[in-house]
N, C-alpha and C positions, 0 to 999 in steps of 0.2 A: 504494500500500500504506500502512497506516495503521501508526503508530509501534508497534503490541503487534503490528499481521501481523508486523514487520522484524524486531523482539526476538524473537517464536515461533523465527521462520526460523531467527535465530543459533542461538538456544536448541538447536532440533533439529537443528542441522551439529555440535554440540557433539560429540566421540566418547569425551570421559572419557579421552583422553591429553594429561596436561595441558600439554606444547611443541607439541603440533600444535593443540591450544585456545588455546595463545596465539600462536603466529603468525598462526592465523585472523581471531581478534580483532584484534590488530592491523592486521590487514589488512581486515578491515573499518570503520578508520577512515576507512583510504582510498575506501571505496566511499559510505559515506554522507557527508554535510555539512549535519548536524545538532545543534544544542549536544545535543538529548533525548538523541538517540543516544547521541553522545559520552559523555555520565555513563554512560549504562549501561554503555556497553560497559567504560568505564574499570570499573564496577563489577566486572563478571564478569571484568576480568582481573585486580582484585587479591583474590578470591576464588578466583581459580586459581594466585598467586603463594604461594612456601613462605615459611614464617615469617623465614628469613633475607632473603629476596626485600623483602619487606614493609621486614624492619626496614633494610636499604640502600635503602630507596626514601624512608621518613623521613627516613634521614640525608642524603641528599643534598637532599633539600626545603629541611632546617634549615643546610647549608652553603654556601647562599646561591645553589642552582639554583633558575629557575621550577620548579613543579611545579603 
């Protein structure tokens, strides 16, 4: 499967509930091993994270977690 068939797939397993879209995704880390993947998929989870989500996930970046 080519890197945009694997995105589609996720894309369309999506069901617009956004804890069951993020455990998916995260659990599709596990299934690919791929850097491409990986960005996206990190994409579409912090497109699915709420604004407080987002803003505890900079702050922990800047206090000296890898991220």
């Amino acid at each position: 499967m080519s890197y945009d068939d694997i995105i589609a797939e996720i894309k369309s397993n999506l069901t617009g509930n956004k804890d069951n879209d993020k455990d998916y995704i995260i659990n599709q880390f596990k299934v690919f091993n791929s850097k491409e993947i990986h960005l996206e998929l990190g994409r579409l989870l912090w497109d699915l994270m709420s604004d407080e989500e987002q803003k505890e996930y900079k702050k922990s970046c800047y206090s000296g977690y890898t991220c």
